[in-house]
N, C-alpha and C positions, 0 to 999 in steps of 0.2 A: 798552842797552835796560833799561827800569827794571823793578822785579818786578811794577810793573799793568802795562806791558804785556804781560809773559812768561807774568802769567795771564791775560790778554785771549786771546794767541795761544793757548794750552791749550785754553781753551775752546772756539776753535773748531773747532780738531784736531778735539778729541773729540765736536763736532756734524757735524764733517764723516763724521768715521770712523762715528758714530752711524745719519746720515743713509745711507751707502752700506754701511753691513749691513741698513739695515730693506731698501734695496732688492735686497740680494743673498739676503734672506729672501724675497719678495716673488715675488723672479723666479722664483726655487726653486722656492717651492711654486706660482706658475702652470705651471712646466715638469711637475711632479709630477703634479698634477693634471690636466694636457692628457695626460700618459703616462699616467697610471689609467685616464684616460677613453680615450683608444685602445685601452688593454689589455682596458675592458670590451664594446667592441666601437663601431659606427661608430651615429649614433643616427638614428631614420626622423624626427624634429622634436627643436625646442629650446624651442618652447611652452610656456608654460606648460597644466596642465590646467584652470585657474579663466579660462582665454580660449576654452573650446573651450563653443559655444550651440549645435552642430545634431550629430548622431551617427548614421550609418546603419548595419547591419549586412545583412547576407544570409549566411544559413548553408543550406548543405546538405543537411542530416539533417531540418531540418524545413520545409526549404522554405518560406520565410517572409525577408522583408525587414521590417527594423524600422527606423521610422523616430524619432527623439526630439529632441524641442526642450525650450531653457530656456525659461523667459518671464523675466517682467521681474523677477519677485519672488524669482527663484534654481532656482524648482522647476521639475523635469523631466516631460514629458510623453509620451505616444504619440501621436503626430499621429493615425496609424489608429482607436485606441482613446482617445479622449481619459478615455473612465469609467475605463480597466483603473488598478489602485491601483499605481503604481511605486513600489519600494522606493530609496530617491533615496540611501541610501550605492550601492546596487549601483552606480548608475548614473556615481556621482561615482569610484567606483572603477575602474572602467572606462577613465572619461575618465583618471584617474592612472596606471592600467598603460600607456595607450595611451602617454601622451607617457613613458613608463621604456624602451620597448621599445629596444632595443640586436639590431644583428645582428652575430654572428660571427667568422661566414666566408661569402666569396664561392666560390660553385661554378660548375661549368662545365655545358653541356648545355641541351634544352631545355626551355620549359616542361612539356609531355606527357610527360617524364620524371620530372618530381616534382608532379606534381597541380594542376599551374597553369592548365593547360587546364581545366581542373574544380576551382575552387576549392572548399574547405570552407567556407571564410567571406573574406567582402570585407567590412570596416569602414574606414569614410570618418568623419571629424570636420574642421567648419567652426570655427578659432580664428582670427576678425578675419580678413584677407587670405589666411591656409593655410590649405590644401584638405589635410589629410591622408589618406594612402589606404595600408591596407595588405592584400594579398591573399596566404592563408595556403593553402598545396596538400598534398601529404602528410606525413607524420611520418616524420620521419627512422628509418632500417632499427634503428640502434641505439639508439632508443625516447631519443636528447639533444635533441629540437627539432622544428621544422619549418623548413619550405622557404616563403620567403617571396619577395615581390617587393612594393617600397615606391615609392612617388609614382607617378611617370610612368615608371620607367626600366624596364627586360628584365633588368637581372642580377637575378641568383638568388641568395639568400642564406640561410643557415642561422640560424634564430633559435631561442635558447633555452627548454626547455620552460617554465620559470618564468616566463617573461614571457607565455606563454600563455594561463596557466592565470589570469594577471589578467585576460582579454578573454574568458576561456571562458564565457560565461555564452549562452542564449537568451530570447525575445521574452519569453520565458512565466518563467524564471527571473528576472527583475527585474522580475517581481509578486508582489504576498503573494498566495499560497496559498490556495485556499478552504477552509473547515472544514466536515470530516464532519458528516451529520447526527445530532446525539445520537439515542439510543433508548430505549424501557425497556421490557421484556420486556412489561409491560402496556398496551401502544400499540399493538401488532402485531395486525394485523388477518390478515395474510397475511405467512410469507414465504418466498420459494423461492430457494435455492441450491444452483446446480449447478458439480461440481467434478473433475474425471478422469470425465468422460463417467457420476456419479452424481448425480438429483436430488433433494431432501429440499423437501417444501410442508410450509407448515405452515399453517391456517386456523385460524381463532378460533371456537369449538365455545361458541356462548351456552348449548348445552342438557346441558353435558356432565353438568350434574349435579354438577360439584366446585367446591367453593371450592378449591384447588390444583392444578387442571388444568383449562387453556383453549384452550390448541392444541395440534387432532388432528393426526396425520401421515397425512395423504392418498395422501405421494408418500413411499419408496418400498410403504408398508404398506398402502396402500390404506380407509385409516381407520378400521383398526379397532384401532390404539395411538394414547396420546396422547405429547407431548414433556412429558419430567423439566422440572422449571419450574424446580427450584435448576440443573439444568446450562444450563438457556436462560438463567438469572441470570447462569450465568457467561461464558458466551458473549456475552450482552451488555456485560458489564464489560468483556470482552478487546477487542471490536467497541469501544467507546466509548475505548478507550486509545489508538485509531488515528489517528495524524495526517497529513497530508500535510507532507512535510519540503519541498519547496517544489513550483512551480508550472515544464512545464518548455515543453509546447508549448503557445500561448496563443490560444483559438480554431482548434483543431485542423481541418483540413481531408480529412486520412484517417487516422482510426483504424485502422484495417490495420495497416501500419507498424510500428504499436508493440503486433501482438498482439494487439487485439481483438476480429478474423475470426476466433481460435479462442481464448477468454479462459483462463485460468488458473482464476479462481474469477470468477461471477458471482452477485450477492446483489440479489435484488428482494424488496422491503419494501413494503407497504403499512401504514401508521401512523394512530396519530390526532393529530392535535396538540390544542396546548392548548383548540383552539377548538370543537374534537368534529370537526372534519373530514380526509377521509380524504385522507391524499398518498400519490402513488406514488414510489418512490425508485430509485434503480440504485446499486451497487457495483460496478463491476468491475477487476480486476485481468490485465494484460496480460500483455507480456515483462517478464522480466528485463534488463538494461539494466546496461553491463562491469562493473558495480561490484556487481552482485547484489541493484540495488534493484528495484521494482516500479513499470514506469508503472498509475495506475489510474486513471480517469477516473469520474464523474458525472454524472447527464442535466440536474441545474443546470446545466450551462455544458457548453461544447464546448473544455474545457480539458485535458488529460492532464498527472497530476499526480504525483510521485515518492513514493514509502514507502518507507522505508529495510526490506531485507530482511529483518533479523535483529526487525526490531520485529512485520512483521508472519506471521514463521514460526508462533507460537500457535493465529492465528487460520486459517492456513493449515492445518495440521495438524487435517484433520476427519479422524471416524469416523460416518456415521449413527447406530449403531448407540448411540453415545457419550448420543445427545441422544433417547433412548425413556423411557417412564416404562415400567418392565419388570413390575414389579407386574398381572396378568389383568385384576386386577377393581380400578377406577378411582373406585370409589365409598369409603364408610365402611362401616362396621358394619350401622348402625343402617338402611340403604339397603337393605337388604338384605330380600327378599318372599319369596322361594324360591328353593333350592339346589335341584336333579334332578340324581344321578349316573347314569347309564346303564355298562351293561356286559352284555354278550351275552345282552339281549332282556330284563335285569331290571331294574327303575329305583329306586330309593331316594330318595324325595323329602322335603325337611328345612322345617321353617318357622321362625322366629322363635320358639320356646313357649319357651326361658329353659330348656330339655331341656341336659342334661348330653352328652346325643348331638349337639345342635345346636351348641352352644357349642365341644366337640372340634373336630370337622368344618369347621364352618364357617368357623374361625378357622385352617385350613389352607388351604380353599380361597380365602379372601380371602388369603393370602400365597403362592399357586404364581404362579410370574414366570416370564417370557421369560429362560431363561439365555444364549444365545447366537443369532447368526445362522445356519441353518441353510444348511450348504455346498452338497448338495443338496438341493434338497427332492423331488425325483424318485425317491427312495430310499425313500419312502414304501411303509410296507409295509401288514400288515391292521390295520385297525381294532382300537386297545385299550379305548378308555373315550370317554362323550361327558361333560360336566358343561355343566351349564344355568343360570343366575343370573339371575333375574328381579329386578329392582330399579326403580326409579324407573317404573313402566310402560314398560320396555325389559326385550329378553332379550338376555344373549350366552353363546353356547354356542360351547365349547372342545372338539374333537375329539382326540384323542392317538390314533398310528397307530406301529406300528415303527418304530424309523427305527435306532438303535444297540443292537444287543444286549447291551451291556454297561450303561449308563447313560443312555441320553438317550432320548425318545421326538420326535416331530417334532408340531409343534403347529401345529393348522387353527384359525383363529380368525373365525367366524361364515361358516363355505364359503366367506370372500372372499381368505386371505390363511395362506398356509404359509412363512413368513420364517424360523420361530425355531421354534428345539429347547425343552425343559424337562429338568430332573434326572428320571429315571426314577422314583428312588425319592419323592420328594414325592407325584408320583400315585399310587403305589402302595401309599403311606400311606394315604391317603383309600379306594383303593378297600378295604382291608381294612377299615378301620373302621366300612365302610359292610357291611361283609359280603359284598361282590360278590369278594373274591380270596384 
């Protein structure tokens, strides 16, 4: 044999030997990969998810069937709701979790033993000629999966929580969100919020007579304080940081359900918009829901929408008492027509004259404030002082009766409204200076 041909032979050896390692590479890793893929469990489709055009769901909790088609141009739709806006990763992801789903293990028993009888949700997707169908029953005891059953068959299978939580989504969850109404403390026409069985109105008072105070408290005070305007400032800041973290039941059918037969907090506004006319608005705030969030819904839409808990604890966290302007007298200085102190049958009455007596006096009784909420007001004892303040051709007249014998007296404010105590001694400044103690 000559040496071209001993390297002719060589060469082919080593194509031969070449060619049957790529296939013992080959086979390997198809073997490899068929055993991963057993190992990860047996799969309900081989589809891909970019074949899948129709997608049904029915779930449960909110009782609601959703139906969703592609069109031609890729984008997804609600057959039901052709307007509702779908968020079209949600929906494509969906489709990707669906064809990922892997199940288990095979269990024994019947359906009514693991929630198949009553499914949570049944989602079906149409890819070309497969009808995919998967129906999911209750959640396994040691919180790893559900109990599923796939296509057409009865066995029962354990499916992973992770491939769940791809398909968890509702009707109302793969729509954007609707946005809160902005507000501005200087819109408000009206607004009343009721919260632990307490309600707070507030109306817009054109006669209050202040440039910094506009709305009176009707409700619980009976109108005769008005609301702090920097803490409605603030209130409306915290109100305006609220968002809806998404959208979860879409076109709701029974609010009940989610709490709204006895709400949490509900907040009715009336507004002006930019155009001078008046809207009426709803806020309300339902259950909490396992994660600690808030359904709350709006009278825009018939949508129940999620708040992350911890966002909206601030605005949760009222006090009425929080949102008073505590200050008596609601006016300026300069408003000011006549003071009358009253005390057992004698009256001291002060006017404007630039009097060194006025000026004391007077400048005490435009600073006596509501110091607190009064616990009783039942506790009411006799009659200590009245004071009288005529301003704007309006009078309001402040009563003080025993209430604490150490420090506080309980305060009547125009016969209509004994809510709130005073410091003792601020009144009993005045009545001294007045002569009357």
């Amino acid at each position: 044999m000559t040496l071209q041909q001993k390297r002719k032979r060589n060469v082919i050896l080593m194509l031969a030997v070449l060619v049957l390692s790529i296939a013992a590479f080959v086979g390997l890793t198809i073997y490899n990969n068929h055993k991963d893929d057993l190992a990860k469990g047996t799969r309900i489709t081989k589809t891909s998810p970019k074949k899948i055009t129709e997608l049904t769901f029915y779930r449960a909790d909110t009782d609601q069937t959703v139906e969703l088609e592609l069109d031609a141009e890729g984008v997804w739709h609600n057959v039901k709701y052709p307007e509702a806006n779908l968020i079209q990763g949600y929906v494509k992801y969906m489709c990707n979790s669906l064809t990922e789903v892997r199940l288990q293990k095979k269990v024994q028993g019947q359906p009514a033993e693991y929630g198949l009888d009553q499914p949570s949700m049944v989602i079906q997707a149409k890819a070309g000629s497969e009808d995919i169908r998967l129906t999911i029953g209750d959640k396994n005891a040691a919180g790893m999966g559900y109990y599923v059953t796939y296509g057409g068959s009865e066995d029962i299978w354990l499916m992973g929580s992770e491939y769940f939580e791809g398909i968890d989504y509702t009707g109302g969850s793969l729509v954007y969100p609707e946005t809160i109404q902005p507000l501005t403390v200087a819109s408000i026409v009206r607004l009343e919020r009721t919260q632990d069985g307490q309600t707070m109105v507030l109306d817009y008072d054109e006669d209050s007579g202040s440039s910094f105070l506009s709305l009176v408290m009707t409700e619980p005070f009976h109108g005769q304080v008005y609301a702090n305007k920097m803490q409605m400032t603030n209130f409306i800041d915290v109100y305006n940081m609220l968002t809806f973290d998404s959208c979860y039941d879409y076109d709701c059918q029974d609010f009940s359900k989610y709490g709204f037969d006895d709400p949490t907090m509900t907040l009715k506004i009336r507004f002006r918009d930019q155009e001078d006319h008046e809207i009426d608005y709803l806020l309300e705030f339902g259950d909490k829901n396992e994660d600690g969030d808030y359904y709350v819904r709006t009278n825009y839409f018939n949508n129940v929408n999620i708040i992350n808990g911890t966002n909206a604890f601030t605005f949760l966290s009222f006090n009425v008492f929080d949102y008073v302007y505590r200050t008596l007298f609601p006016g300026v200085g300069d408003d000011v027509e006549k003071i009358t102190i009253s005390r057992g049958g004698k009256d001291v009455v002060l006017t404007p004259d630039g009097s060194e007596q006025y000026e004391n006096i007077g400048s005490l009784v435009r600073l006596l404030s509501a110091d607190a909420v009064a616990k009783d007001s039942q506790k009411a004892g006799s009659e200590v002082a009245r004071i009288a303040v005529d301003w704007k051709g309006r009078t309001d007249v402040w009563t003080f009766y025993e209430y604490d014998e150490n420090s506080l007296y309980l305060l009547d404010l125009n016969g209509k409204d004994r809510s709130f105590v005073v410091t003792k001694s601020s009144v009993d400044e005045i009545l001294t200076m007045s002569g009357l103690k």
